[in-house]
N, CA, C and O atoms as a MOPAC input file, in Angstrom:
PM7 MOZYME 1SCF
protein

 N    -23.62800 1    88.98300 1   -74.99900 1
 C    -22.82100 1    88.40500 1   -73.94600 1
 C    -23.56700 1    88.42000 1   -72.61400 1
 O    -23.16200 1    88.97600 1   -71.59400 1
 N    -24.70300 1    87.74300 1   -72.75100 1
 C    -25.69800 1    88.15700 1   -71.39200 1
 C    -25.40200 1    86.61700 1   -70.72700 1
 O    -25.77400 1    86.43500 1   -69.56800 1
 N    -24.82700 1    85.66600 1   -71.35800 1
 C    -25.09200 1    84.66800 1   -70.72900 1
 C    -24.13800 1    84.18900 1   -69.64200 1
 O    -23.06600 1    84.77800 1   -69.50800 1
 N    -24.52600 1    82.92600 1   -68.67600 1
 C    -23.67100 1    82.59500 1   -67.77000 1
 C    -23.66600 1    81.91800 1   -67.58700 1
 O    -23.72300 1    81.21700 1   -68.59800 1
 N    -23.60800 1    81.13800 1   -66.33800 1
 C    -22.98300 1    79.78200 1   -66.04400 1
 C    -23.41700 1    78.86300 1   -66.79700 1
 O    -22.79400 1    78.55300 1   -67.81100 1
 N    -24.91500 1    78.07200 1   -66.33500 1
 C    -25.12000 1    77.44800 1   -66.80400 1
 C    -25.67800 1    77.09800 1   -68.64500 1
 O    -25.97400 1    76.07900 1   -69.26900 1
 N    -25.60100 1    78.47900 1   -68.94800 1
 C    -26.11700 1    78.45700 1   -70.96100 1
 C    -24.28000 1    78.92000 1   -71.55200 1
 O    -23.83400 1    78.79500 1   -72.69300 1
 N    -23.56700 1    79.44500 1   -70.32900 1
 C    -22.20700 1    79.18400 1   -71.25000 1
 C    -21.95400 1    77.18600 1   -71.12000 1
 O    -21.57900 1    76.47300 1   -72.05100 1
 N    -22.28200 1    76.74200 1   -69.77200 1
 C    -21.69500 1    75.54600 1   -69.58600 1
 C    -22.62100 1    74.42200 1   -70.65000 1
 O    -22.23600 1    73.29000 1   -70.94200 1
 N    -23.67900 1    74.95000 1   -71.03400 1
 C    -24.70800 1    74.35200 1   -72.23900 1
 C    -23.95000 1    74.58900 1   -73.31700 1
 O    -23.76900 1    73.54300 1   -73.94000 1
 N    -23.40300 1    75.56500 1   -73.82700 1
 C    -22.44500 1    75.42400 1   -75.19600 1
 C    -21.28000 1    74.72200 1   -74.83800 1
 O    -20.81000 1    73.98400 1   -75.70400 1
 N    -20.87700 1    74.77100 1   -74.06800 1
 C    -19.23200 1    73.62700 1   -73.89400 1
 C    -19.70900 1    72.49200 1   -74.35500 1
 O    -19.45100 1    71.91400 1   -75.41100 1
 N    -20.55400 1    72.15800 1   -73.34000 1
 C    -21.04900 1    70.19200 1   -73.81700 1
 C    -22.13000 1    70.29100 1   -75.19900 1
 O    -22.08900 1    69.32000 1   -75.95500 1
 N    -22.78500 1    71.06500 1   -75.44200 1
 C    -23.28100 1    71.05600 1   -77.04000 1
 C    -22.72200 1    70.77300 1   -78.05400 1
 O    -22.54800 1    69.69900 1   -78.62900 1
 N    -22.37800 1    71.98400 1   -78.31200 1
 C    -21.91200 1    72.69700 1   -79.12800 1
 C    -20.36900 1    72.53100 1   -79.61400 1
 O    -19.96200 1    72.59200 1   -80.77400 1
 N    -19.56600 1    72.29000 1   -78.35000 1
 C    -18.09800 1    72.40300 1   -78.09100 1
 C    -17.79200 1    70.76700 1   -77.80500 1
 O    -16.67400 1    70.26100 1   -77.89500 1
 N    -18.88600 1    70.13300 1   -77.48300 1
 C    -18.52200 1    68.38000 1   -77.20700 1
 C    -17.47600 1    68.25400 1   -76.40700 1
 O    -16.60500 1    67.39900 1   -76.56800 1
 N    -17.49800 1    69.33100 1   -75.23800 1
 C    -16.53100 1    68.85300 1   -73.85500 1
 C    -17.00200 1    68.91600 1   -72.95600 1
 O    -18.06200 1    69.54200 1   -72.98000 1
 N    -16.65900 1    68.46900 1   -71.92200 1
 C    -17.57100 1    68.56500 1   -70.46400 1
 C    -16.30600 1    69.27700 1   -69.87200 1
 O    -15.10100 1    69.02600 1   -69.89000 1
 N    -17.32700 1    70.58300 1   -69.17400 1
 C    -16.84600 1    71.75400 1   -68.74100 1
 C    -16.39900 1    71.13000 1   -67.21100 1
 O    -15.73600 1    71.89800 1   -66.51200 1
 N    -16.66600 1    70.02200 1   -66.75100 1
 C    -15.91100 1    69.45100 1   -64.88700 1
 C    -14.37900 1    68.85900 1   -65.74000 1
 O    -13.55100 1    68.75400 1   -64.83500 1
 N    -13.73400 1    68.46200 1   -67.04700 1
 C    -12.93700 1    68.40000 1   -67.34100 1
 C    -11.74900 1    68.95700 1   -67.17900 1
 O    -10.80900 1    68.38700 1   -67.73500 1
 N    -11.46300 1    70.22500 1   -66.37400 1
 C    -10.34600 1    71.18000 1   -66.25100 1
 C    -10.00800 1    72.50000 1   -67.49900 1
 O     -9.36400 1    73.54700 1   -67.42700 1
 N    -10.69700 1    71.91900 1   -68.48100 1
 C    -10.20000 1    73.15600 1   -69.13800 1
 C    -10.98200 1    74.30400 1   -69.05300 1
 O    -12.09100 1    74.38500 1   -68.52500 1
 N    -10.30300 1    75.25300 1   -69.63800 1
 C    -10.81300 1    76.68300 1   -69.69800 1
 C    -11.56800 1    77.07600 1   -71.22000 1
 O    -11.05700 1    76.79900 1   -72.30500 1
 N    -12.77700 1    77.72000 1   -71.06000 1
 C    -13.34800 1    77.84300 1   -72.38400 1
 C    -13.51100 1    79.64100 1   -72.47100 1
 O    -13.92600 1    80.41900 1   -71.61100 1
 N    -13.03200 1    79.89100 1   -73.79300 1
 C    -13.26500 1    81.01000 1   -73.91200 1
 C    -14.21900 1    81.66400 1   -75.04800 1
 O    -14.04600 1    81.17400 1   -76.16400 1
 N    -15.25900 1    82.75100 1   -74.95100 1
 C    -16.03800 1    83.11400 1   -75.36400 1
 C    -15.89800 1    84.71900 1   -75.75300 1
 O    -15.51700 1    85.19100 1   -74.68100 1
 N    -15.97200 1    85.57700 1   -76.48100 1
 C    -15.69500 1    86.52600 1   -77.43400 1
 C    -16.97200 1    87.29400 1   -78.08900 1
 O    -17.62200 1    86.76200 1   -78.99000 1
 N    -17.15900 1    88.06200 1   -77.78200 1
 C    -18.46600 1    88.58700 1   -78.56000 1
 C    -18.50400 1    88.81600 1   -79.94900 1
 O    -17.72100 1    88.17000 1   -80.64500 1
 N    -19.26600 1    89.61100 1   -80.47400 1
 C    -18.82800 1    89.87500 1   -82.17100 1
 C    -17.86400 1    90.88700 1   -82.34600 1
 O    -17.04500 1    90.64500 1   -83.23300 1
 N    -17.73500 1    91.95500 1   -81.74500 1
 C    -17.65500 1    93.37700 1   -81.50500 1
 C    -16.23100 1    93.11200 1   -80.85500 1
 O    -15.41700 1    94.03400 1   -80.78700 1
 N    -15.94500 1    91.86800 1   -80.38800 1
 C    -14.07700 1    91.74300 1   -79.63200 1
 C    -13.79000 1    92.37500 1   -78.64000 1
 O    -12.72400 1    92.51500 1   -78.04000 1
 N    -15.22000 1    92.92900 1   -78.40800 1
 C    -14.71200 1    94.25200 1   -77.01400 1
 C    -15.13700 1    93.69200 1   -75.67600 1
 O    -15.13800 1    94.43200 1   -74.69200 1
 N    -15.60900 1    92.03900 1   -75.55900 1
 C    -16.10600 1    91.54900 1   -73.91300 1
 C    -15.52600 1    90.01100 1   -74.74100 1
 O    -15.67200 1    89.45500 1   -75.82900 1
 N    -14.80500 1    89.78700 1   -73.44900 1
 C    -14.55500 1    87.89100 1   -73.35000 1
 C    -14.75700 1    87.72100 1   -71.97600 1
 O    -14.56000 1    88.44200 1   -70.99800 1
 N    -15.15200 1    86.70800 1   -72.12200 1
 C    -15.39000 1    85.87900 1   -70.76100 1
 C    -14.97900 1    84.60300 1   -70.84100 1
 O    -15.03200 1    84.04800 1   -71.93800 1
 N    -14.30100 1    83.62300 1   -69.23800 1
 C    -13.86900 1    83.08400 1   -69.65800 1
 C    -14.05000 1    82.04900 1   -68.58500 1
 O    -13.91000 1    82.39400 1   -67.41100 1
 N    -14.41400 1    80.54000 1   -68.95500 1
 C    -15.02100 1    79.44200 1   -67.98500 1
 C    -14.50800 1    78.60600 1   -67.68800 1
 O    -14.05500 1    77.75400 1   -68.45100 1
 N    -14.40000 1    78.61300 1   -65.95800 1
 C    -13.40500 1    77.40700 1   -65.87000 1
 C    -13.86900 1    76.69600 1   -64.42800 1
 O    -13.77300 1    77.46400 1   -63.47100 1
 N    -14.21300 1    75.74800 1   -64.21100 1
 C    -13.83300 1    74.68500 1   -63.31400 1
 C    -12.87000 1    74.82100 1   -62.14100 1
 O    -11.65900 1    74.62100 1   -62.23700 1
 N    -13.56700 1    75.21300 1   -60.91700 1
 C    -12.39400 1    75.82100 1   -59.64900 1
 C    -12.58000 1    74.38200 1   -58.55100 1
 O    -13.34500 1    73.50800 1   -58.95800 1
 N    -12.09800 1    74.23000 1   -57.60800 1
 C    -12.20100 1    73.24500 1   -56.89900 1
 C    -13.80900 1    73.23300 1   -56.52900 1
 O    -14.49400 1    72.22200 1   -56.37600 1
 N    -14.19000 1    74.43600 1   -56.43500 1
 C    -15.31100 1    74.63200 1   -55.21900 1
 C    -16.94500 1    75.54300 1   -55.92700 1
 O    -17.95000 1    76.00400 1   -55.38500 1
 N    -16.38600 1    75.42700 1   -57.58800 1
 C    -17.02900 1    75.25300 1   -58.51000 1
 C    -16.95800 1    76.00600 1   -59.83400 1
 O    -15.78500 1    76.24100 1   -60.12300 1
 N    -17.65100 1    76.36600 1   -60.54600 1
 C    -17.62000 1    77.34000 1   -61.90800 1
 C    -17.00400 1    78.88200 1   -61.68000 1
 O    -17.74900 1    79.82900 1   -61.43100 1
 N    -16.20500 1    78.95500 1   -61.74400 1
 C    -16.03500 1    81.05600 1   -62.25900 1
 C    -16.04100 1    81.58500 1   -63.59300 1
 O    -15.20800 1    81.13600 1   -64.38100 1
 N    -16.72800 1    82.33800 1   -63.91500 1
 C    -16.45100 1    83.35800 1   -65.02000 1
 C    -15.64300 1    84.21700 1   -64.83700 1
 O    -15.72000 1    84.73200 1   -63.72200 1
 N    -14.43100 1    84.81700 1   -65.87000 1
 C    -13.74200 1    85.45500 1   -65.59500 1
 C    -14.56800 1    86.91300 1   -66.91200 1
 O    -14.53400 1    86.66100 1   -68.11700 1
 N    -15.09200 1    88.03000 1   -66.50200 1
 C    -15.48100 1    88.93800 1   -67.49100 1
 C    -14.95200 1    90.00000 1   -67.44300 1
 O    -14.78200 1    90.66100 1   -66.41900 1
 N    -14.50500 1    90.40600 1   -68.96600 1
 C    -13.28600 1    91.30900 1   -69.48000 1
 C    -13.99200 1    92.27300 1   -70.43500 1
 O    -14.26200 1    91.97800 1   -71.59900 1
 N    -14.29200 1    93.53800 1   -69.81500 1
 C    -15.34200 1    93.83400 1   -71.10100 1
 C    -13.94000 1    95.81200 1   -71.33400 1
 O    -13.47400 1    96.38700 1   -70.35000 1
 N    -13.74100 1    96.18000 1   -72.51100 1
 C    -12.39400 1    96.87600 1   -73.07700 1
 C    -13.43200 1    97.81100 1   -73.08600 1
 O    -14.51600 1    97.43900 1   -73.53400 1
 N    -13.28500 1    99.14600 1   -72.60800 1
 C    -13.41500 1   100.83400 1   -72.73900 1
 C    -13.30000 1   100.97700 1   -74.46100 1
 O    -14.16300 1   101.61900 1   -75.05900 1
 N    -12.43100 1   100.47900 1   -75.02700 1
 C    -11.80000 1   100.88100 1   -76.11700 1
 C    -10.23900 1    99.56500 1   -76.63100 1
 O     -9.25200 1    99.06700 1   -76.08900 1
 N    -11.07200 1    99.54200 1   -78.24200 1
 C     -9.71400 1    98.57600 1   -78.56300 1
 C    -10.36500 1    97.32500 1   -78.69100 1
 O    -11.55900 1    97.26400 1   -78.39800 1
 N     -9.66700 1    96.16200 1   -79.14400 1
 C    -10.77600 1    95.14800 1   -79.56100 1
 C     -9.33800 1    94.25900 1   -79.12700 1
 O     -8.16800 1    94.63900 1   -79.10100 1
 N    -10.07800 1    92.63300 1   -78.73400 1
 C     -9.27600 1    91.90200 1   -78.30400 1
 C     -8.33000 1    91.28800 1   -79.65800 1
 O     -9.07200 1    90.40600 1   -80.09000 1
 N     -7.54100 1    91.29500 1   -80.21900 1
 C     -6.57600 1    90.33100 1   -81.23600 1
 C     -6.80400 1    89.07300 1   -81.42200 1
 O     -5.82600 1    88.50100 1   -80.94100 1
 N     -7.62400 1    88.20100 1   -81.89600 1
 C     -7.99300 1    87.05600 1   -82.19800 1
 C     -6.83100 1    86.36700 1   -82.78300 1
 O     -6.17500 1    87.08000 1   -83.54200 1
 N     -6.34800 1    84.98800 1   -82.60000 1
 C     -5.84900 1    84.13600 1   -83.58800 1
 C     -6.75800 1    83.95900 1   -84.80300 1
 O     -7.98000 1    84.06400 1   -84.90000 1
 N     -6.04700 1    83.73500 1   -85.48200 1
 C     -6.51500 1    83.43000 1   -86.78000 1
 C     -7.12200 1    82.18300 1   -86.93600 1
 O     -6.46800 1    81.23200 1   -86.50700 1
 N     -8.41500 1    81.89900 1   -87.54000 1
 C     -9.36000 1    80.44300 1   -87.52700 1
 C    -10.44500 1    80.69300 1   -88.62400 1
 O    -10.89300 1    81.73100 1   -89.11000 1
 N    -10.66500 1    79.58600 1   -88.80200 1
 C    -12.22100 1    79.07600 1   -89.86400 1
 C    -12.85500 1    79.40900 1   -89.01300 1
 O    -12.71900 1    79.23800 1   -87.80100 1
 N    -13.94900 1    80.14800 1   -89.85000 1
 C    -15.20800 1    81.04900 1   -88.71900 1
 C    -16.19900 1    79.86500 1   -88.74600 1
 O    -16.95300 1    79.85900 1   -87.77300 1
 N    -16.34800 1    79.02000 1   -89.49000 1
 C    -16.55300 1    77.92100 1   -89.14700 1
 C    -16.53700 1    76.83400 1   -88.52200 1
 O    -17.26400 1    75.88000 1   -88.80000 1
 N    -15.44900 1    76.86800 1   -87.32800 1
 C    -14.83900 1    76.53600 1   -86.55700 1
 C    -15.71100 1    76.76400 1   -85.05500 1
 O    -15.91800 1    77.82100 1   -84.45900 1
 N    -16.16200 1    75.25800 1   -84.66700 1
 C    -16.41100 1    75.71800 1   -83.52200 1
 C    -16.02300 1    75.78600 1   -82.06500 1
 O    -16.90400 1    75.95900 1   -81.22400 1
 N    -14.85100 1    75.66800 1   -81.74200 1
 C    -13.74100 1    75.33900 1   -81.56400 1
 C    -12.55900 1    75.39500 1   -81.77500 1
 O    -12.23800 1    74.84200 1   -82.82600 1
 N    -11.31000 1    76.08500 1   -80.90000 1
 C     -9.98500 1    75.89700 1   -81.44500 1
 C     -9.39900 1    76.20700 1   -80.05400 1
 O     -9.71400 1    77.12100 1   -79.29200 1
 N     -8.39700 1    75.15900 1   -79.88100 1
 C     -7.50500 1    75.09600 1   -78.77200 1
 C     -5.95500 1    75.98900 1   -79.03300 1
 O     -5.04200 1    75.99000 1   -79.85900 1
 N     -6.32900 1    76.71100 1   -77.77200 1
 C     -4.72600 1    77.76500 1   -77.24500 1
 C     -4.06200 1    77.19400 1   -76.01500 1
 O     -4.37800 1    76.43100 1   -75.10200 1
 N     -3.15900 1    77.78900 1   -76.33000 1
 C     -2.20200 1    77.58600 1   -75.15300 1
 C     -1.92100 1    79.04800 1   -74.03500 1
 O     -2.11900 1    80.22300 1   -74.34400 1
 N     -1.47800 1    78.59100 1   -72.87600 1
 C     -1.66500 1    79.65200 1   -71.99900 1
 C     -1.26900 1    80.85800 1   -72.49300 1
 O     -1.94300 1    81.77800 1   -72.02900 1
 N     -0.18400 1    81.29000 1   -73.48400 1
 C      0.66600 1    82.19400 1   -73.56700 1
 C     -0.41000 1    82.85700 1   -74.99500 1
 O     -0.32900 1    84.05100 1   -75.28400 1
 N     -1.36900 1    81.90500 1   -75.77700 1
 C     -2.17000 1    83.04300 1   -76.46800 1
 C     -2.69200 1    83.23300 1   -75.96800 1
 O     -2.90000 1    84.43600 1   -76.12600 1
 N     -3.51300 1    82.71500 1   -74.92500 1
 C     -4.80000 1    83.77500 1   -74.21700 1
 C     -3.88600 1    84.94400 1   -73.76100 1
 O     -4.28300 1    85.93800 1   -74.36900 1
 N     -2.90300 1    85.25100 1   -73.01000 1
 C     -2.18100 1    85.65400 1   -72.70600 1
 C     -2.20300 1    87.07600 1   -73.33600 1
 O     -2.63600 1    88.16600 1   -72.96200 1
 N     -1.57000 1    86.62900 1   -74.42600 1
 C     -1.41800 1    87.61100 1   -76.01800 1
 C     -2.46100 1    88.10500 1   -76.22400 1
 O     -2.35700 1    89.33000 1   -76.16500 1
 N     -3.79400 1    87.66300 1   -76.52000 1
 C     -4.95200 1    88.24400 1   -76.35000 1
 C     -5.56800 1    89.27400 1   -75.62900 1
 O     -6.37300 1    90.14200 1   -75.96500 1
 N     -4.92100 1    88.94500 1   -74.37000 1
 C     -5.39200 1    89.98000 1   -73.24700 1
 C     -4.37900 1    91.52500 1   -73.09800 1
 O     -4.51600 1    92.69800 1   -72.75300 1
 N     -3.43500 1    90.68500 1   -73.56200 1
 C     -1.79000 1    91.95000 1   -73.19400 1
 C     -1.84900 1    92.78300 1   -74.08800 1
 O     -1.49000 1    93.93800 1   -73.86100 1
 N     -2.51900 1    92.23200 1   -75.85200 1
 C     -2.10600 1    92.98400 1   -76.73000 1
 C     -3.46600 1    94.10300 1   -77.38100 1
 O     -3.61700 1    94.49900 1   -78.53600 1
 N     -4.17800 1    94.34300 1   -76.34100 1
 C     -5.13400 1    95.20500 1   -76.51900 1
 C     -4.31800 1    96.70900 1   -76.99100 1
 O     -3.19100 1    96.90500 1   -76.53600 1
 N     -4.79000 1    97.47400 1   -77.67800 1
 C     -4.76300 1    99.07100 1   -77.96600 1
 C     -5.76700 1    99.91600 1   -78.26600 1
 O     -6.65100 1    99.72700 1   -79.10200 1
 N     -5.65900 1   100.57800 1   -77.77300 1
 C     -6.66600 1   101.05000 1   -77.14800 1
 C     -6.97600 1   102.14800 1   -78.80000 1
 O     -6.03600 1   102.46300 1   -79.53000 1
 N     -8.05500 1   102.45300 1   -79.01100 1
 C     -8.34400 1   103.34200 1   -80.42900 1
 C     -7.78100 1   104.42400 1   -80.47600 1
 O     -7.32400 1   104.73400 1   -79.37600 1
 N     -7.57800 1   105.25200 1   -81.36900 1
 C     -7.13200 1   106.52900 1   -81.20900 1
 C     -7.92400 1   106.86200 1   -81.94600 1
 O     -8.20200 1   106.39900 1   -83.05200 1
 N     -8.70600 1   108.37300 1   -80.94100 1
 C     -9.32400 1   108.74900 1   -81.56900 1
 C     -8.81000 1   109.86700 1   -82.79200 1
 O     -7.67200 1   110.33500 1   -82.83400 1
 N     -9.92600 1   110.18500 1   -83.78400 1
 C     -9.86000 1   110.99200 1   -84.74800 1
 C     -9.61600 1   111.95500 1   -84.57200 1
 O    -10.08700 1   111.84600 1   -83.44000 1
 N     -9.15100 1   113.35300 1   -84.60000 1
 C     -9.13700 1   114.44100 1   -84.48100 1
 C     -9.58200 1   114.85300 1   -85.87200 1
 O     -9.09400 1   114.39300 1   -86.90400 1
 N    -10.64200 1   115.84400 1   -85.80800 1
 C    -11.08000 1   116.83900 1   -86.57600 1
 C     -9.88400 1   117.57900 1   -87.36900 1
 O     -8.86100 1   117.91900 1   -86.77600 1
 N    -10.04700 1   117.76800 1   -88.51700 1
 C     -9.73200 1   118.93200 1   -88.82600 1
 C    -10.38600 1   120.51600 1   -88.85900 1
 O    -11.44900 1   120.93200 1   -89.32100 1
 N     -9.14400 1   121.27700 1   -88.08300 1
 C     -9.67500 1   122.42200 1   -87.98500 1
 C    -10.51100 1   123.38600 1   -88.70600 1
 O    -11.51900 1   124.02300 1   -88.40200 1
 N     -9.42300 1   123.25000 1   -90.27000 1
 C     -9.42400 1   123.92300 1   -91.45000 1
 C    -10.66200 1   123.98800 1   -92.23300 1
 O    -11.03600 1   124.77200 1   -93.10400 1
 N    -11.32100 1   122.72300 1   -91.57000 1
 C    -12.70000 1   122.05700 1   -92.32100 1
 C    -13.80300 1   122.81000 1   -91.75100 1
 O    -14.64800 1   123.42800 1   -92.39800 1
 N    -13.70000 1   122.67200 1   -90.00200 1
 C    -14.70700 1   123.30200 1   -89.70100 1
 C    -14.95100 1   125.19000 1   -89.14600 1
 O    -15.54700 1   125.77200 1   -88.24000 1
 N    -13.98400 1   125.61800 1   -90.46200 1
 C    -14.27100 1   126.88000 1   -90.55400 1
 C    -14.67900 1   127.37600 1   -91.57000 1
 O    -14.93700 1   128.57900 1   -91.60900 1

């Protein structure tokens, strides 16, 4: 997830066959679910929005990983972001390490 403006705005029109001055918002996801970033078209030019989780992985919709491309609506990105949980960690057993 090193990339930015302009090599995220190179996969929109590649890859994604949209032109990123269009208004929409493109969102990007690492492998790991734990950083999204997210590209959008402001009056006064490009922002990235970057979301990178301590802990907990973002909830993906469901899609063909084949898929390069798939359109949401405001309320899943939404869901995406709200419905993080955070890991719990393991606790040892005591019993074991005596």
């Amino acid at each position: 997830m090193r990339k930015s403006f302009y090599t995220l705005s190179g996969i929109v029109t590649s890859s994604m066959n949209q032109n990123v001055l269009g208004g929409g918002v493109f969102i990007f996801v690492n492998r790991n679910q734990t950083i999204m970033k997210i590209l959008h078209m402001e009056y006064a030019g490009l922002v990235i929005y970057h979301k990178k989780l301590d802990s907990g992985r973002f909830r993906l919709p469901g899609f063909d990983e084949n898929t390069v491309s798939l359109s949401l609506q405001w309320e899943d990105l939404m869901g995406m972001v709200q419905s993080v949980k955070p890991r719990q960690k393991k606790l040892k057993n005591i019993n074991k390490m005596q």
